[in-house]
N, C-alpha and C positions, 0 to 999 in steps of 0.2 A: 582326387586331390583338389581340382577344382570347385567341387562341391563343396568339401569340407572349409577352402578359404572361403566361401560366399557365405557360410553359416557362418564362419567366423564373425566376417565382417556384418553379417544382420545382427547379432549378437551384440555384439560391440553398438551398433546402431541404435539397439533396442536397450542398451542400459544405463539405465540415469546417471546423467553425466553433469549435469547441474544444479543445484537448489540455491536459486536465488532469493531475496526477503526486501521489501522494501516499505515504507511510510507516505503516508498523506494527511494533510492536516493538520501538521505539526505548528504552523504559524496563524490557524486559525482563532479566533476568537470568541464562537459559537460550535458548541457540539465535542464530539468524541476524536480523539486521531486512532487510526485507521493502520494497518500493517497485514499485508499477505505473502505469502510465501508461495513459492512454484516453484515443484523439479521437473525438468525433463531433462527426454532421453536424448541423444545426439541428432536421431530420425525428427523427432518432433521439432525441436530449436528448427533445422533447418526449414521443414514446413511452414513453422507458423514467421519466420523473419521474412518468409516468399507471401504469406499473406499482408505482410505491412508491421508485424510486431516495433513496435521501437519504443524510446522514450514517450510515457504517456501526455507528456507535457507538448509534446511535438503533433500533439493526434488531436480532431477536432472529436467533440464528445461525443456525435456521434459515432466517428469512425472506432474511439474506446468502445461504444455498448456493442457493436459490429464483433469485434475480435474477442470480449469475453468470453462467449459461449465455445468460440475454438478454443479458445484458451485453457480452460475447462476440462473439455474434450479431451484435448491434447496432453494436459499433464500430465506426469506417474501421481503425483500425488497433490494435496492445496491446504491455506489455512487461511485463515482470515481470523484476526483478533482485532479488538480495539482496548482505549481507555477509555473511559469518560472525563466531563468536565472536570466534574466534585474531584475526580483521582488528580485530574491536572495541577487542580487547586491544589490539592494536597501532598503531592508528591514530586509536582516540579515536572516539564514539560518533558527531559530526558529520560527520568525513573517510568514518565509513564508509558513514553513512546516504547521505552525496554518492555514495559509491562503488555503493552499489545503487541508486541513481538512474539513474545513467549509465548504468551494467548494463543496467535497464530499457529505456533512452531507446536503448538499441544496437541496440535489438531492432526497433525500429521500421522499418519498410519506406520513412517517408519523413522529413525532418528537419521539425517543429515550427515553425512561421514564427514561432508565441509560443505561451509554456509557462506555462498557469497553476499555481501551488505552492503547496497548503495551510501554512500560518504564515507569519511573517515572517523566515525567515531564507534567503537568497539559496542559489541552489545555485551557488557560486563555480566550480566547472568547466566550467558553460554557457556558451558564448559567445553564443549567441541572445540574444532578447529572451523575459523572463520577469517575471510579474507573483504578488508575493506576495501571498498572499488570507488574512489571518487568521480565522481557524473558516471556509474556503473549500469544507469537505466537506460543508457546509451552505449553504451558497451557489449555488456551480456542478455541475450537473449528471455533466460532465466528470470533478471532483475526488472528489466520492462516489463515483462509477461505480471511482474508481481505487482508493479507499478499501477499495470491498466488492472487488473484484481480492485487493488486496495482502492483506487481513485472511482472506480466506477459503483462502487460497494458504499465509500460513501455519498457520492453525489446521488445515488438514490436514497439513502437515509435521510439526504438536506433536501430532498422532493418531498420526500414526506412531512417533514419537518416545518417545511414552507408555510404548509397550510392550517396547522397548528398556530404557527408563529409569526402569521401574515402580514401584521406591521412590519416585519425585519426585515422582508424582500431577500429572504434567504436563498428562492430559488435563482436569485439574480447573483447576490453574493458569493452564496454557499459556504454562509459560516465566516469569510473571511472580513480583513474590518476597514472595508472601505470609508473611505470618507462620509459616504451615503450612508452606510450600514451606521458608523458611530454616531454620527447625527440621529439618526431613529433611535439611539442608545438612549443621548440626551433626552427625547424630546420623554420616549415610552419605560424607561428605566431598563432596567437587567431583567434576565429570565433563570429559570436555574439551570439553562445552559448555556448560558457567555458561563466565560473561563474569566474569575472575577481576578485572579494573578494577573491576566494580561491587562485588562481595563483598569487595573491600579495604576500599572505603566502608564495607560494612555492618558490619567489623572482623570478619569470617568467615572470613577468609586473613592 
């Protein structure tokens, strides 16, 4: 009997009991936004929150590249999708962030029975059942885990990027539009990846 509870309960340990999704990049003004998804099982959430898992914002970049590969490790399953610029442009920063969502969520080996989403705003393409979790990358395990994915996924895409586009000081920036960064806008013009939507706003175009 005893036995049987203890399978029970590894059982129960061992089955995915989360599938978190979360975005990066969304307020950038250089490049692609960014979205990954992570399940795990109840066993692993508690491992990796004893490794330091938390909101990726809360973590220095190094300690994000640190925890990827557990993270990785650790998952039942992962996705990683983005948009690009040209889609941003075209489709509006929301439609396109849903669209690397998807991306992501395509990747997965099995469908999500419920999807939790960092903020409050619904991913309207989903037909499952999905639970909006406002500041969720602080909360659930799952949703950080997807956080440090997507963020570390692409701040090596803006490394690469850097050296391509070495006036923008991107690996300093990374894409976003600092004062620094739009001043080099002014001085070097647009590239065809600033997201020329947002530099309208900033009256740079």
């Amino acid at each position: 009997m005893q036995e049987k509870r203890e399978e029970d309960l590894q059982q129960a340990l061992n089955k995915v009991s989360e599938v978190g999704i979360d975005e990066v990049g969304k307020g950038a003004i250089f490049g692609p936004v960014f979205s990954a998804v992570v399940a795990l099982t109840e066993e692993n959430k508690i491992i990796l929150k004893q490794f330091g898992v938390t909101d990726s914002k809360k973590l220095t970049p190094n300690k994000r590249k640190l925890l990827l590969p557990k993270i990785l490790l650790l998952s039942s399953d992962y996705g990683i999708g983005q948009s690009s610029a040209k889609e941003i442009d075209k489709l509006g920063i929301r439609v396109a962030t849903e669209l690397s969502m998807i991306r992501a969520l395509k990747k997965l080996k099995q469908t999500p029975s419920e999807l939790m989403i960092d903020g409050p705003l619904l991913l309207r393409p989903w037909k499952g059942i999905q639970k909006n979790i406002v500041s969720g990358d602080s909360k659930f395990i799952s949703i950080a885990s997807a956080s440090i994915v997507a963020k570390v996924s692409r701040d090596n895409l803006m490394e690469r990027l850097a050296k391509k586009y070495s006036e923008y000081l991107i690996f300093k920036n990374k894409g976003y539009g600092t004062r620094e960064h739009l001043s080099l806008i002014k001085k070097n013009g647009i590239t065809k990846l600033h997201r020329k939507s947002f530099l309208k706003k900033s009256n740079l175009i």
